[in-house]
C-alpha positions as CSV (number, residue, x, y, z in Angstrom):
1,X,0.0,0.0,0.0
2,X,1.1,3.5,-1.0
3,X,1.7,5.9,2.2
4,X,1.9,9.3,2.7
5,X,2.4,11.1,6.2
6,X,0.7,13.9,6.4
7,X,2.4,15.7,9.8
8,X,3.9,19.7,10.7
9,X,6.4,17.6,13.4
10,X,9.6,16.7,11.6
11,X,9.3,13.9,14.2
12,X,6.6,12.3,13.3
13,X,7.7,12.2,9.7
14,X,10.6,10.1,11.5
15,X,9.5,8.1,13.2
16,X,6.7,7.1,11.0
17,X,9.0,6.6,7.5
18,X,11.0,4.0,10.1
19,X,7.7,2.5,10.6
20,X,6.5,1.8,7.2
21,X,9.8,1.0,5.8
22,X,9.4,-2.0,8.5
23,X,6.4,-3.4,6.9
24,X,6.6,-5.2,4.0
25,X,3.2,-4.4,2.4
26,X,3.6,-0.8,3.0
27,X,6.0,1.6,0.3
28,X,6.3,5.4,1.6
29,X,5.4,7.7,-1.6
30,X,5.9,10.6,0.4
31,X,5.7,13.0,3.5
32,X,4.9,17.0,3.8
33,X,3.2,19.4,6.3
34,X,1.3,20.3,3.8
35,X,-2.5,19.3,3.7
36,X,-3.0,21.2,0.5
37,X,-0.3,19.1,-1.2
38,X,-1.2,16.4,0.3
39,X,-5.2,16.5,-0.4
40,X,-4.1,16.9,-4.5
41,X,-1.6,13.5,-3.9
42,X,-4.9,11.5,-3.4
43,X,-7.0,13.1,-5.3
44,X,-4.7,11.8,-8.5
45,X,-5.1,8.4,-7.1
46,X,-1.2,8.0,-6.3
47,X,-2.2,7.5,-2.3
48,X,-3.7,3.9,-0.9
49,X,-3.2,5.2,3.1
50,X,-2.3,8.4,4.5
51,X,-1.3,9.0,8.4
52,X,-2.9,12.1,9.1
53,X,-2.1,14.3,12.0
54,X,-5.5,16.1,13.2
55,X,-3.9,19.5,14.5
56,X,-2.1,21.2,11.7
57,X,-2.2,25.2,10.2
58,X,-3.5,25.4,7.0
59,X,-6.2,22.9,7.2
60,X,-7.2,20.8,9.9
61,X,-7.3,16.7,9.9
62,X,-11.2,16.9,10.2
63,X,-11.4,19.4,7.4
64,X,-8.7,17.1,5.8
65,X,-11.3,13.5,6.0
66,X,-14.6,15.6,5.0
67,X,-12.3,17.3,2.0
68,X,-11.3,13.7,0.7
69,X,-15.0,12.0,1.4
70,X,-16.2,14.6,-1.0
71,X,-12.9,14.7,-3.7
72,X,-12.8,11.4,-4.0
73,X,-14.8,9.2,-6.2
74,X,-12.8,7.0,-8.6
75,X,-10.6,4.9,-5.8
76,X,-10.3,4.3,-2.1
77,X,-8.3,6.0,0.2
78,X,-8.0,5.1,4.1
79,X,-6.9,7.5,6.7
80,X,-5.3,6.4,10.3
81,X,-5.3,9.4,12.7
82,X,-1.9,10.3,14.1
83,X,-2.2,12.9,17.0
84,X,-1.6,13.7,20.7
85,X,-5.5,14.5,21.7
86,X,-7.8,12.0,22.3
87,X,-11.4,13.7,22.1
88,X,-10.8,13.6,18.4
89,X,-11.4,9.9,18.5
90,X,-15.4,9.7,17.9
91,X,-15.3,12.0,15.2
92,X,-12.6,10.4,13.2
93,X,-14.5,6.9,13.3
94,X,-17.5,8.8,12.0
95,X,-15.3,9.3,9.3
96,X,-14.6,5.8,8.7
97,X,-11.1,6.1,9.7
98,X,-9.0,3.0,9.6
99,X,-7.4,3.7,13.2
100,X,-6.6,6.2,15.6
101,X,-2.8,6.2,17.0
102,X,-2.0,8.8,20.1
103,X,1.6,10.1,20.1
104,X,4.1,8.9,20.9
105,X,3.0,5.8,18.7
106,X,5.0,2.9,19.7
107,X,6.0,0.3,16.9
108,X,3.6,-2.7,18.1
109,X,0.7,0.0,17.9
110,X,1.1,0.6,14.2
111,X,1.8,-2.6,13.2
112,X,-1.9,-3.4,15.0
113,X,-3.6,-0.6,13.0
114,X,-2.2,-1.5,9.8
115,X,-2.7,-4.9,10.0
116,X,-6.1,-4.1,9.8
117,X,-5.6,-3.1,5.9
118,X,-3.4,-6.0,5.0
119,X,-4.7,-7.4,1.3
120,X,-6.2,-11.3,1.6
121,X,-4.4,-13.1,0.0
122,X,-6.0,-14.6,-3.4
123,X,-6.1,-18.3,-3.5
124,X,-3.9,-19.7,-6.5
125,X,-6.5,-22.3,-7.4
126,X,-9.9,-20.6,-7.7
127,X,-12.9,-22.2,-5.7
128,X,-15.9,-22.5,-8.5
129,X,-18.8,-20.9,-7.2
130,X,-20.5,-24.6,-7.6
131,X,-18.0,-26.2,-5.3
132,X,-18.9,-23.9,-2.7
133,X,-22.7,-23.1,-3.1
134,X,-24.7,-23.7,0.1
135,X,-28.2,-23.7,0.6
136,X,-29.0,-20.0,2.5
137,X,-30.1,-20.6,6.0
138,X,-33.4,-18.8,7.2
139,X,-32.6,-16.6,10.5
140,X,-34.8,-19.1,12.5
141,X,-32.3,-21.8,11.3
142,X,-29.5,-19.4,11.8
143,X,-30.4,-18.5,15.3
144,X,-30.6,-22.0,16.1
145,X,-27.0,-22.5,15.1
146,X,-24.1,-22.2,17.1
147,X,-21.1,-21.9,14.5
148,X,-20.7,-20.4,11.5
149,X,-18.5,-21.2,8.2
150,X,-15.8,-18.1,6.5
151,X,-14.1,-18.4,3.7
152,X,-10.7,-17.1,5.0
153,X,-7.5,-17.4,2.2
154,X,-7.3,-20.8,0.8
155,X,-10.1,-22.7,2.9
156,X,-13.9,-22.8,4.6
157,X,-13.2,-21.8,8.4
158,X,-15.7,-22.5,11.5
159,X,-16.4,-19.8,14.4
160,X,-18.1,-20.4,17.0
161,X,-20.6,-17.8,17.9
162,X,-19.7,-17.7,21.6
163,X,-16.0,-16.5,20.8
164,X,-16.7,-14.0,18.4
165,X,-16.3,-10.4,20.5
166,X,-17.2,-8.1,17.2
167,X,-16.6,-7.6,13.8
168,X,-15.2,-5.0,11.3
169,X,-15.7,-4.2,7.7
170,X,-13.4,-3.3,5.3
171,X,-14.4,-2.9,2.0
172,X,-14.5,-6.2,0.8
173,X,-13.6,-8.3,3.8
174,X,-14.1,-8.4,7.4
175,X,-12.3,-9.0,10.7
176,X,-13.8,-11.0,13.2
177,X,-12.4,-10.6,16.6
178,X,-12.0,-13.0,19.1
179,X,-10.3,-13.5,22.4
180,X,-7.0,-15.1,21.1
181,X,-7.6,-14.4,17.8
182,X,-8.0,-12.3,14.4
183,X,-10.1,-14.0,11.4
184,X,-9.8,-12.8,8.2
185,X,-13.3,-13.4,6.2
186,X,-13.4,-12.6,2.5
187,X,-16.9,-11.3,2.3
188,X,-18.9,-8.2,2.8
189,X,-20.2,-6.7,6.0
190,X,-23.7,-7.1,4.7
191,X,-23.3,-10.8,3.9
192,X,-21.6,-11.6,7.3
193,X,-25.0,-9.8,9.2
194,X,-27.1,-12.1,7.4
195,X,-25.2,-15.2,8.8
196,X,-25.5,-13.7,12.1
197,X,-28.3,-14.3,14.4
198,X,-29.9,-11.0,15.6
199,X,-30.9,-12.3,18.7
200,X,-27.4,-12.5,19.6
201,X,-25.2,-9.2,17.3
202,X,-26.0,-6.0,16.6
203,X,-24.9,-3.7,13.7
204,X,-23.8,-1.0,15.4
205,X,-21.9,1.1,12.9
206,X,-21.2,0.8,9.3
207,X,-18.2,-0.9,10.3
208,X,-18.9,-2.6,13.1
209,X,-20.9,-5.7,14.3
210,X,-21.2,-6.5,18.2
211,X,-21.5,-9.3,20.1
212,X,-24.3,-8.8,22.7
213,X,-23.3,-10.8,25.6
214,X,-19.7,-9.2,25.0
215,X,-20.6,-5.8,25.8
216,X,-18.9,-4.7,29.1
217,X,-20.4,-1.3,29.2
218,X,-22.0,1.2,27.0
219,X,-20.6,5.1,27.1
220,X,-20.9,8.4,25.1
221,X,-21.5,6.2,22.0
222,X,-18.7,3.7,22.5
223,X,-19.1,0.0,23.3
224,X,-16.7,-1.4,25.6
225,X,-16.0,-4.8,24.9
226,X,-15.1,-7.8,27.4
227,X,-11.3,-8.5,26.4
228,X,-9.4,-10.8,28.5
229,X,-6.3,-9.1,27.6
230,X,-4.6,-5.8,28.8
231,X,-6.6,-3.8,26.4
232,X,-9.9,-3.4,26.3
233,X,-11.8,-2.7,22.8
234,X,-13.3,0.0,22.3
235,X,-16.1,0.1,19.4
236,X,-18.3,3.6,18.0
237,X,-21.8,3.9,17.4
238,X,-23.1,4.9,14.2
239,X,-25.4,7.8,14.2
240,X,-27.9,6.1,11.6
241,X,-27.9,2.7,13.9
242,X,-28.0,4.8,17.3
243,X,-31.5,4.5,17.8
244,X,-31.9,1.0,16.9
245,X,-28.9,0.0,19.0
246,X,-30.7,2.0,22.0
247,X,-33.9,0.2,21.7
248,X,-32.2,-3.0,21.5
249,X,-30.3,-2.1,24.5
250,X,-33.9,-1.1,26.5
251,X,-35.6,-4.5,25.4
């Protein structure tokens, strides 16, 4: 993926070209303190990710996301937020940001975030769509189930329902979260809510799916999700599934 670092802290250009010259998948195409610049860079489609820094002088990184969600039409562009303030976090996921990385940003931290836009790899014999075709479920027979089947890389994978913790879209695949591990499902975000019983997850954001009985706690529009480990995730609501997320909630 083509980077650009978008930062006025000489810094953070630093630290963050040693980052992504770390990471295999990741080829730095550039790095100013210019938003301007930067904002014409993606709009010629030579940009795949940009690290954007939120408080900067000529344009802001807020003005920066709604500039690019309206400039850009004929290819995608992610954004991780790069920045020392963390009440900027809601409103960048609002966005559809990829991540959102406080300063200083360790090493393990981006390698987390970016791992999140890592390409699937394509299988190198093709599955025919006969091989694979299953008979859809009905959500009564879904909700009766306790497992579901991905296709993840180069095979069919079960979950189990009970380990899933929530889910994220992006684009064309999703990641499915569980205690020990990340899955990586090729298939929509759509798709996966259909396999999903209701009774038990809720669509909570564009991008995100939620366990129920995973919730730890519910506040200022962010789920806190039961994590075993050290760090606890944290999920945004959606303003267009707010409601329907509340009423849930309330029942």
């Amino acid at each position: 993926m083509r980077c650009l670092i978008v930062d006025d802290e000489p810094l953070a250009h630093a630290v963050l070209s040693d980052y992504i010259r770390k990471v295999p998948f990741l080829e730095l195409v550039g790095a100013t303190t210019s938003p301007i610049d930067a904002l014409t860079q993606v709009q010629r489609g030579e940009v795949d990710l940009v690290f954007l820094d939120i408080q900067m002088p000529e344009l802001t990184g807020m003005q920066f996301l709604k500039l690019i969600e309206r400039a850009v039409t004929n290819h995608t562009c992610r954004v991780i937020l790069t920045t020392a303030y963390s009440s900027y976090a809601l409103e960048g996921y609002e966005h559809n940001v990829v991540d959102y990385l406080l300063k200083p940003v360790s090493f393990e931290r981006f390698y987390k975030a970016v791992q999140k836009l890592f390409p699937p790899i394509q299988p190198v014999v093709s599955m025919g769509s006969s091989a694979i075709e299953t008979e859809q479920p009905t959500p009564t027979e879904a909700a009766l189930k306790d497992f579901i089947f991905v296709k993840t890389e180069y095979r069919l994978q079960r979950v189990s329902l009970s380990d899933i913790l929530y889910c994220e879209g992006l684009k064309d695949y999703v990641s499915i979260y569980t205690a020990t591990e990340r899955i990586l499902a090729l298939q929509t975000m759509k798709s996966l809510e259909e396999k999903l019983p209701s009774n038990q997850f809720a669509r909570v954001h564009k991008s995100y799916i939620v366990a129920l009985n995973r919730i730890e706690s519910i506040e200022r529009n962010r789920i806190y999700i039961q994590h075993p480990g050290h760090t606890q995730p944290i999920v945004p609501i959606g303003e267009t599934y707010r409601d329907a997320f509340y009423r849930l909630i309330e029942e």
